[in-house]
TORLO-293437 format. One line per field, with one value per residue (C-alpha): y, z, x; residue number from 1. Coordinates in steps of 0.2 Angstrom, whole numbers. Layout:
BEGIN
v (Y/...);
w (Z/...);
u (X/...);
num (NUM/...);
This chain:
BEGIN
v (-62/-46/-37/-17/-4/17/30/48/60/51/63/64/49/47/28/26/32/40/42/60/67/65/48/49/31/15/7/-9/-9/-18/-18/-18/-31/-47/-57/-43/-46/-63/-58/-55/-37/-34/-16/-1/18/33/49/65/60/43/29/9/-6/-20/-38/-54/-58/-43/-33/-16/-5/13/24/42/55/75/87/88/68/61/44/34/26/11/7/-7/-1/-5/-15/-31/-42/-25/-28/-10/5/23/38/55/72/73/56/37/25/5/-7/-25/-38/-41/-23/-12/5/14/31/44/63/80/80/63/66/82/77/60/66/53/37/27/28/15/24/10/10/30/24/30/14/0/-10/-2/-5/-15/-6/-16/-3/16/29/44/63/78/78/68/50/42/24/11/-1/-15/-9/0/16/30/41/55/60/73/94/101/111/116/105/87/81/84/99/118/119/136/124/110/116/98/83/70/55/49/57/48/57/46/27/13/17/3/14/28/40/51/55/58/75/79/89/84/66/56/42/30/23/4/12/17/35/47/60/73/87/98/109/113/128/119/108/94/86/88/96/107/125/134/125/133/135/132/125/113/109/95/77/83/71/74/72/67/52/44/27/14/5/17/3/18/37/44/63/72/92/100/85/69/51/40/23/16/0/-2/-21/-15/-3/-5/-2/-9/3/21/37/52/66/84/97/111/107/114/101/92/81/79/71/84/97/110/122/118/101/108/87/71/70/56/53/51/41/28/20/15/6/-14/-12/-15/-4/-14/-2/18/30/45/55/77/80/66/48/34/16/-1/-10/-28/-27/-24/-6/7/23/40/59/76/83/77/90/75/62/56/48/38/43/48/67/79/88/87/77/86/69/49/45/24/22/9/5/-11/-14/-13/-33/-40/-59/-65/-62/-42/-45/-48/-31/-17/4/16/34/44/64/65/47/31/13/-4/-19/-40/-44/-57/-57/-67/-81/-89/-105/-94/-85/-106/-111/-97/-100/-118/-113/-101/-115/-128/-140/-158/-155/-168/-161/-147/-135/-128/-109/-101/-98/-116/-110/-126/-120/-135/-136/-150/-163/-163/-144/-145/-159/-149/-131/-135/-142/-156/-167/-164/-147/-148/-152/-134/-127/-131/-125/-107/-106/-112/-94/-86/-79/-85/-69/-71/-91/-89/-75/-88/-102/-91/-86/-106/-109/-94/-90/-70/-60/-54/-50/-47/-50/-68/-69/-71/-83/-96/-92/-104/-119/-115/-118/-98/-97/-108/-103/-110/-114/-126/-131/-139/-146/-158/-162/-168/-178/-186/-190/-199/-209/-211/-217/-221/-201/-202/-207/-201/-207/-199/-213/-208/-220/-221/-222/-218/-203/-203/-186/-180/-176/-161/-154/-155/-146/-132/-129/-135/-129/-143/-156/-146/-145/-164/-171/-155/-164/-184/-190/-211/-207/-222/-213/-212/-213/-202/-204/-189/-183/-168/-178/-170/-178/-187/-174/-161/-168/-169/-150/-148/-160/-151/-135/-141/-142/-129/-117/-120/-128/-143/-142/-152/-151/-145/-134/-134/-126/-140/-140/-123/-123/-142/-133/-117/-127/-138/-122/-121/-140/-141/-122/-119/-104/-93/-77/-78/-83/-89/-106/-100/-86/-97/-109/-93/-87/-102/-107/-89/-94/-111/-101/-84/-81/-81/-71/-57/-58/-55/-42/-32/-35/-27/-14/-7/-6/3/14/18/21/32/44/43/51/63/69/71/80/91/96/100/110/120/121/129/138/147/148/159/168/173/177/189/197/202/208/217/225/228/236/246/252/257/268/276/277/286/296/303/307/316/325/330/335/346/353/358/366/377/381/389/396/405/410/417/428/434/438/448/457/461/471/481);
w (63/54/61/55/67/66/72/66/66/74/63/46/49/68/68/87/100/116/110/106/87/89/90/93/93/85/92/87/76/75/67/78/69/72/56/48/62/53/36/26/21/5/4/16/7/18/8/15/26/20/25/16/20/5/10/-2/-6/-16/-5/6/18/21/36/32/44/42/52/66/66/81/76/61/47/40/26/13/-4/-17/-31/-29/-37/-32/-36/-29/-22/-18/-11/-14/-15/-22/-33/-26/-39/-39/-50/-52/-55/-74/-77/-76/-66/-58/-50/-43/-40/-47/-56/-62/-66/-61/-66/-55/-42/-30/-41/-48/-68/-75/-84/-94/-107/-107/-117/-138/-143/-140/-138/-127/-112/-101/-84/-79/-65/-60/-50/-41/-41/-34/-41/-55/-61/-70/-80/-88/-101/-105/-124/-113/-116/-101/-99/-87/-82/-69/-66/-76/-64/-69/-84/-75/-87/-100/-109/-107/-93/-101/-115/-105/-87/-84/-92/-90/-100/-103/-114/-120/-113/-119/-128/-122/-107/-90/-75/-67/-53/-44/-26/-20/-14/-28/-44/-54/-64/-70/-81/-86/-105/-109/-112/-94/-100/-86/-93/-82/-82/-70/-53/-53/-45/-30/-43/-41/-57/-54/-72/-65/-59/-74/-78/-63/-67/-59/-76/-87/-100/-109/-106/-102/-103/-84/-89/-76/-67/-55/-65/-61/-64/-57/-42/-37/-37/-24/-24/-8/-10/-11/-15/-25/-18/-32/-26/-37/-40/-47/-45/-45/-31/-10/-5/-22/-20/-14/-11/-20/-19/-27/-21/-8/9/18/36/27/16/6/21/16/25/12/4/-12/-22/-40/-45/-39/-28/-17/1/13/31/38/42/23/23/19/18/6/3/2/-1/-1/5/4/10/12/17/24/21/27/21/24/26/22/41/46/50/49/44/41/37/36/44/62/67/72/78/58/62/76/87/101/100/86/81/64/56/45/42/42/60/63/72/87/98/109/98/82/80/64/67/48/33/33/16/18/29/19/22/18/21/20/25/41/44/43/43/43/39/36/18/11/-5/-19/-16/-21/-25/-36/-46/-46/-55/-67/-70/-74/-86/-97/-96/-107/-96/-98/-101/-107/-111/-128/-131/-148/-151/-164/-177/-175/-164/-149/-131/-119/-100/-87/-83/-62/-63/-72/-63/-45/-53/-62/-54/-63/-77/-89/-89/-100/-113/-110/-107/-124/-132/-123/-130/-146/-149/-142/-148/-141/-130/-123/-120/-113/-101/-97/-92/-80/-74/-69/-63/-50/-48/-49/-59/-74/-87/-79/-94/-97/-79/-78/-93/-86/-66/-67/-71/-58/-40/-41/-21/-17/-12/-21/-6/-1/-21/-16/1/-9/-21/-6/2/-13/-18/-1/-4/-26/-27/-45/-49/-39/-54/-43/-28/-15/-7/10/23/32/21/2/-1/-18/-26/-44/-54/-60/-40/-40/-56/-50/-31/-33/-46/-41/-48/-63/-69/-68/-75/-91/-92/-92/-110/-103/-96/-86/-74/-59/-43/-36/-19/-8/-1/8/24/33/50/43/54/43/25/32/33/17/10/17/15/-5/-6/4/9/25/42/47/64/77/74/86/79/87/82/76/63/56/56/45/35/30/23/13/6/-3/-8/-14/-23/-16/-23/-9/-10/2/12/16/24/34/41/46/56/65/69/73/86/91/96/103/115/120/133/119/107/122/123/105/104/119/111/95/103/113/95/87/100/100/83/85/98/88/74/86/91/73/70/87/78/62/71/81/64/58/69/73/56/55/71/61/47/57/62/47/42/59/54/36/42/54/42/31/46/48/30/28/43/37/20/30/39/23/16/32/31/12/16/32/20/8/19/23/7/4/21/16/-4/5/18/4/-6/9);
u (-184/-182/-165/-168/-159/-162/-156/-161/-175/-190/-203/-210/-216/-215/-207/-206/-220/-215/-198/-191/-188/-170/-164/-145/-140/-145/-162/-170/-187/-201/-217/-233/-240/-229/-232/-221/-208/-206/-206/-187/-184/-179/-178/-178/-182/-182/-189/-194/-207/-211/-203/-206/-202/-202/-203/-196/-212/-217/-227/-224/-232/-229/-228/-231/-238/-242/-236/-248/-250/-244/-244/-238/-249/-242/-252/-251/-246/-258/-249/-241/-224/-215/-195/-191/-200/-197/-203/-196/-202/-220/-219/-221/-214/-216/-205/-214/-205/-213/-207/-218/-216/-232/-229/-239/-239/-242/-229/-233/-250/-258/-276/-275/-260/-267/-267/-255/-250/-243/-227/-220/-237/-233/-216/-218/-209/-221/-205/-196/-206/-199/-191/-176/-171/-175/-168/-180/-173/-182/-197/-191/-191/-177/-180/-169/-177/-171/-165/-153/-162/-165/-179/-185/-201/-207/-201/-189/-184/-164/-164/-162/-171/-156/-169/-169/-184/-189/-193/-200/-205/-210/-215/-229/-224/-207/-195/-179/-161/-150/-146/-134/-135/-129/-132/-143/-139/-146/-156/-171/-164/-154/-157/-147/-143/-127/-130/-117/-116/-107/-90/-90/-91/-101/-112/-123/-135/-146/-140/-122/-120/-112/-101/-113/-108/-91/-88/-74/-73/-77/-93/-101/-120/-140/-141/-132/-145/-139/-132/-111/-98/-90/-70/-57/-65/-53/-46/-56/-76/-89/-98/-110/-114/-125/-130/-137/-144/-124/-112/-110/-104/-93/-88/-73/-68/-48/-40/-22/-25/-24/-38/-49/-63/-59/-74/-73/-84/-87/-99/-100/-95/-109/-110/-96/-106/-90/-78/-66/-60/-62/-76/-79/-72/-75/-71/-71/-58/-54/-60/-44/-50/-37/-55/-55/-34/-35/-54/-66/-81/-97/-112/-112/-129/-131/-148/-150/-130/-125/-118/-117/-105/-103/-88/-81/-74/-91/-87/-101/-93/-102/-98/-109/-124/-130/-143/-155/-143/-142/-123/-128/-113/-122/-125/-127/-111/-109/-94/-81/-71/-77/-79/-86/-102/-101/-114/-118/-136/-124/-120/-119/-123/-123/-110/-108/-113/-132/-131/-140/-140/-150/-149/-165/-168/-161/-165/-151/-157/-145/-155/-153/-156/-147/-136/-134/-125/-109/-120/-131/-115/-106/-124/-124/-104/-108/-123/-112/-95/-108/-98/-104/-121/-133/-150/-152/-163/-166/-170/-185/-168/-163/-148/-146/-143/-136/-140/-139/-151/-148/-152/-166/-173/-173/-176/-192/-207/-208/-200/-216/-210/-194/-206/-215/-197/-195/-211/-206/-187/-193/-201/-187/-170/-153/-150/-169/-164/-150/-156/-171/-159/-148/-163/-168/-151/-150/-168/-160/-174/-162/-177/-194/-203/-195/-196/-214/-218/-206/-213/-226/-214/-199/-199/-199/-202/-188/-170/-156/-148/-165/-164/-147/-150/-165/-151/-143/-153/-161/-145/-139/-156/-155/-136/-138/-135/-120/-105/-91/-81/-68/-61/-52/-45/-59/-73/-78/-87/-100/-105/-113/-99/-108/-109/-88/-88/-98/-90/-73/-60/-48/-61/-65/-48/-47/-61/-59/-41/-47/-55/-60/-77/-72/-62/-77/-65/-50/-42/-42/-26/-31/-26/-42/-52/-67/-78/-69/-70/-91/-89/-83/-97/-112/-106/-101/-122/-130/-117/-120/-112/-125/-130/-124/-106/-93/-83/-63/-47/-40/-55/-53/-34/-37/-52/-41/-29/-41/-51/-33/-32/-49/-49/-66/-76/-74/-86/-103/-103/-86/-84/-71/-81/-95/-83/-76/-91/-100/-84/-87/-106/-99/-84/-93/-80/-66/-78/-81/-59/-59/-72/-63/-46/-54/-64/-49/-38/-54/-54/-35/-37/-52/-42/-28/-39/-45/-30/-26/-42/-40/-23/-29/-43/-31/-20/-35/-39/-22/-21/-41/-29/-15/-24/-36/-20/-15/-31/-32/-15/-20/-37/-26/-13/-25/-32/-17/-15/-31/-30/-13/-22/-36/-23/-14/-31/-35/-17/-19/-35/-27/-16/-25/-36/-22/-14/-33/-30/-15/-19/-31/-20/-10/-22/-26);
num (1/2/3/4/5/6/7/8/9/10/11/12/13/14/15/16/17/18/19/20/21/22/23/24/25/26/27/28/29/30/31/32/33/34/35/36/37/38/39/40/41/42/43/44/45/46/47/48/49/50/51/52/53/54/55/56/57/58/59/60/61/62/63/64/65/66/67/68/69/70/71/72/73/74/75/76/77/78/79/80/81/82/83/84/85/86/87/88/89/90/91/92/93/94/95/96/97/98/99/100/101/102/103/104/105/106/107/108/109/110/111/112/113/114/115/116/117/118/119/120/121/122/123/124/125/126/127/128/129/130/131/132/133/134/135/136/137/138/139/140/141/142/143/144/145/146/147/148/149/150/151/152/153/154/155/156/157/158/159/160/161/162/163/164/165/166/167/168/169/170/171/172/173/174/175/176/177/178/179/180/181/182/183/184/185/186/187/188/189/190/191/192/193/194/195/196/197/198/199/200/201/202/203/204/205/206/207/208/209/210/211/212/213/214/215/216/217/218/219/220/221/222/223/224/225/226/227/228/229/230/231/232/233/234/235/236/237/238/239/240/241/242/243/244/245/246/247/248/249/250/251/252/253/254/255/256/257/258/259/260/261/262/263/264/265/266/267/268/269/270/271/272/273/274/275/276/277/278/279/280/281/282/283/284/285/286/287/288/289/290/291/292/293/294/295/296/297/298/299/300/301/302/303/304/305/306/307/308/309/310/311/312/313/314/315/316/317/318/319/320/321/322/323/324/325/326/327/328/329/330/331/332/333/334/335/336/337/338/339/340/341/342/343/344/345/346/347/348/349/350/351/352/353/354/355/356/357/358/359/360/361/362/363/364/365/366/367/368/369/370/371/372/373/374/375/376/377/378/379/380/381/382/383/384/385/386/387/388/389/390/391/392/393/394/395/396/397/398/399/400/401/402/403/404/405/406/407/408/409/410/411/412/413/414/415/416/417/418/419/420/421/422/423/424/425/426/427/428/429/430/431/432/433/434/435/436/437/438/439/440/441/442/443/444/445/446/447/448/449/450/451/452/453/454/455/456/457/458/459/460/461/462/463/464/465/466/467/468/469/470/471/472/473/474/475/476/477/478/479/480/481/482/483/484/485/486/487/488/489/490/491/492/493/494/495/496/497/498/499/500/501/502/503/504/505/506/507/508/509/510/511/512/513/514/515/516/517/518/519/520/521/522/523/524/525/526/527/528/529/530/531/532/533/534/535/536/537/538/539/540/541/542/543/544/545/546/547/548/549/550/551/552/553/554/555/556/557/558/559/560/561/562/563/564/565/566/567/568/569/570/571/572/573/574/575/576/577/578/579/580/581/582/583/584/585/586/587/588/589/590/591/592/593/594/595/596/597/598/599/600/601/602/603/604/605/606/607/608/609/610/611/612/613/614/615/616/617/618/619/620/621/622/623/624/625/626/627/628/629/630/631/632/633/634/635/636/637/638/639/640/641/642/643/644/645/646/647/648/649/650/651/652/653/654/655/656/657/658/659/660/661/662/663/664/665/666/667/668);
């Protein structure tokens, strides 16, 4: 069952009937038609007054609505394999998951405004088109090929295109901005457009009278008509950079600070999009909320002025404009620093990980979608290590690629198909080989092109983590494959070598450091309970807790310690999470303890940070007092001043009017 709360303006499209336009708090969605309840969402995109919703399996439907519609029109959109989608101002662009981008719109295609184009054939350089990710603007499409190559299409409007709009007031086929390029960003309501090359060097162009780009407060301009390198980036790997109408969102990551990833922005503060308390921030300058200390950012959004973030402590925290309830917080003052957003329908009943946002125009979504896995990231390690494989591949230059027979066995459909795996690599290069391999081992779409010729010999619909519970049962059943053994007091444990390799560092180390093949049996001195050791054995294959197992304190405190023992890859989910929360489940009247206990800091934090924001407001506004004072005195001093002038003025004039009646006295 799909979990997808809102909260927001209720209009352009209309998502809820019989509710009003302003929805203040979060609400639980649903689709009307219940197959769509049941289907995993991958992505939501809220534009200007579209909103889609993508599903895992490729397909989307729309909701979209004119003015005086009363109710919403989800409609299906018309192309399928869809990897991402979005809908902005005018244009409607689809990514597929063989890497091909279709948009729509006047700016698009003026002829056909209404019907998809397919923009990758629209590319000059016939190989250099494949789309391996894009990011929509105002009017404006920007694409990322897989040569690393960025283009832009759509209006020129104030140069985001990176060319002088006088020149170019708007372009129908893609023309090439810049090469090397990593990462795209932009916004569906922002006119202007940063690109990131390898070297993590930031370059931008378009709207910058507001400091959009951050370039600095000389650089004001409506126009910055070519690609600009943006100097004085906070230290750090740029994670994200989302742009609203006035302002600019960077997330950045830095391992030797506290917290690891800290918000900047730049911009004007206009509703206080930045989370600053000032007017205009003519650089990136960092965001301060106690909100954000021993934290960890997960995702940043940003829609027309406002934003919104996810935390790793499963905090929801926004900032900016609240004219339609947009924050959540139950009314619509507008937010001059992060405030966090708590409501009783706000529950996150999975890893925080697999919880998505997105912030649309005026519109703010939090869904379940879940991540990449640890499992996957272990799979793809133990690929690129070319740790005791057995099986080779060789390339079209004669180059040899090594893999692992258990994998291959579970990930393709069949054993017949390592002979057509090795008909495909054989026409490939090393790069295009290795790429293919990764893509078996994780089932992650890293190369849509590559990803569709190998499709057909995968189990491409099935999860890794389903992948690894056959492993596991097939094993228990096929103890031939098993070539290892953890004996333990009560009972001896077998497992494929090549599964300890992958999930446990502890194992890896020791079979990297003995030479005698031989050695097949090691004796655990963890000193875990058996039921915990069968924990650590299931979860080792699927990443999951098996059901029917009570979970007690004396468990986790055992399973905490053995995490250590065993050096377990620890990312998502985390074992340790899912026992807490699973004894959570098992011991509600603990959990609700725990939940008030945590509830009652949260809120003695939050008017603790009202107080301080009542005192900077009264700072403020005695500040606006005394500073109205002075120009009161100033005004009146200068009406003193001049009414003393005009006195003088009147004086002198009395007096030669009088010097004029006596000169004429005197002549008489």
């Amino acid at each position: 069952m799909n979990e997808i709360l809102f909260w927001g303006r209720n209009k352009f499209p209309i998502l809820f009937k019989n509710k009003p336009e302003e929805i203040i708090k979060p609400i639980q969605f649903k689709f009307e038609n219940e197959n769509e309840n049941v289907k995993q969402i991958k992505q939501i995109f809220s534009g200007y007054s579209s909103v889609v919703f993508l599903f895992e399996n490729g397909k989307a439907i729309k909701y979209s609505n004119e003015e005086n519609d009363s109710n919403p029109k989800p409609s299906k959109m018309p192309i399928k394999n869809i990897q991402k989608v979005s809908v902005g101002h005018f244009i409607e662009t689809i990514l597929t998951i063989e890497g091909n981008l279709f948009a729509k719109g006047y700016y698009i295609n003026s002829k056909n405004p209404k019907e998809f184009t397919n923009i990758s054939s629209l590319i000059e350089d016939t190989n250099d088109r494949i789309i391996e990710d894009f990011v929509s603007g105002d009017s404006a499409i920007y694409l990322l090929t897989s040569n690393q190559n960025a283009y832009g299409i759509g209006f020129n409007e104030y140069a985001k295109l990176g060319v002088d709009p006088k020149k170019l007031p708007k372009s129908e086929e893609p023309i090439l901005m810049m090469k090397n390029v990593s990462k795209i960003f932009s916004g569906t309501s922002s006119i202007s457009v940063f690109l990131l090359n390898s070297n993590q060097e930031l370059f931008g162009c378009g709207y910058n009278y507001d400091y959009q780009l951050g370039l600095g407060k000389s650089r004001r301009a409506t126009t910055i008509d070519k690609l600009t390198q943006i100097q004085n980036i906070p230290k750090g790997k740029i994670i994200d950079i989302q742009c609203g109408f006035y302002h600019s969102i960077m997330l950045i990551e830095n391992e030797n600070e506290n917290p690891k990833r800290k918000l900047y922005s730049c911009g004007y503060y206009r509703y206080n999009g930045l989370g600053q308390d000032k007017g205009y921030t003519y650089e990136f300058t960092e965001i301060k909320s106690s909100l954000f200390e021993n934290d960890y950012i997960l995702e940043i959004s940003v829609g027309f002025i406002e934003t919104l973030i996810l935390t790793s402590n499963s905090k929801l925290i926004e900032f900016g404009d609240n004219n339609w309830g947009q924050l959540g917080d139950d009314n619509n003052k507008y937010r001059l620093i992060p405030i966090q957003v708590e409501h009783s329908e706000l529950k996150f009943n999975e890893d925080i990980s697999n919880y998505h946002i997105s912030c649309g125009y005026h519109k703010s979504f939090i869904y379940y979608s879940p991540s990449f896995s640890n499992l996957e990231e272990d799979l793809i390690k133990l690929f690129e290590r070319k740790e005791f494989c057995d099986i080779s591949f060789k390339t079209k230059n004669g180059e040899i690629i090594e893999a692992h027979k258990l994998i291959l066995k579970y990930r393709l459909k069949d054993e017949n198909q390592n002979e057509k795996l090795q008909e495909i690599i054989s026409k490939k290069s090393i790069k295009e080989s290795n790429q293919i391999f990764e893509m078996i081992y994780s089932n992650r779409i890293i190369n849509p092109k590559l990803y569709s010729e190998i499709k057909e010999i995968i189990n491409s619909n099935e999860k890794i983590e389903e992948t690894m519970k056959r492993i596991y049962l097939n094993e228990i059943e096929n103890e031939n494959e098993k070539d290892f053994i953890i004996e333990r007091k009560e009972k001896q444990y077998k497992f494929p070598k090549l599964i300890l390799i992958m999930r446990s560092e502890l194992y890896r180390g020791m079979f990297l450091s003995v030479t005698d093949d031989t050695s097949n049996k090691v004796t655990d001195y963890s000193e875990l309970s058996n039921k915990s050791f069968q924990i650590f054995e299931y979860w080792i294959y699927s990443n999951q807790i098996k059901d029917g197992i009570k979970i007690t304190q004396e468990i986790i405190n055992e399973i905490q310690i053995g995490i250590d023992y065993f050096q377990l890859n620890q990312t998502n989910p985390n074992l340790f999470d899912l026992l807490i929360k699973k004894f959570n489940n098992q011991n509600p009247k603990k959990k609700e303890k725990e939940e008030r206990k945590k509830k009652q800091k949260q809120k003695e934090k939050e008017e603790k940070e009202k107080r301080e924001q009542e005192k900077r407001e009264q700072e403020k506004r005695e500040q606006e007092k005394r500073e109205q004072e002075i120009q009161k005195q100033k005004e009146q001093e200068e009406k003193e001043k001049e009414e003393k002038e005009e006195q003088e003025i009147q004086k002198q004039k009395e007096r030669e009017i009088l010097k004029r009646k006596q000169k004429k006295c005197s002549i008489f």
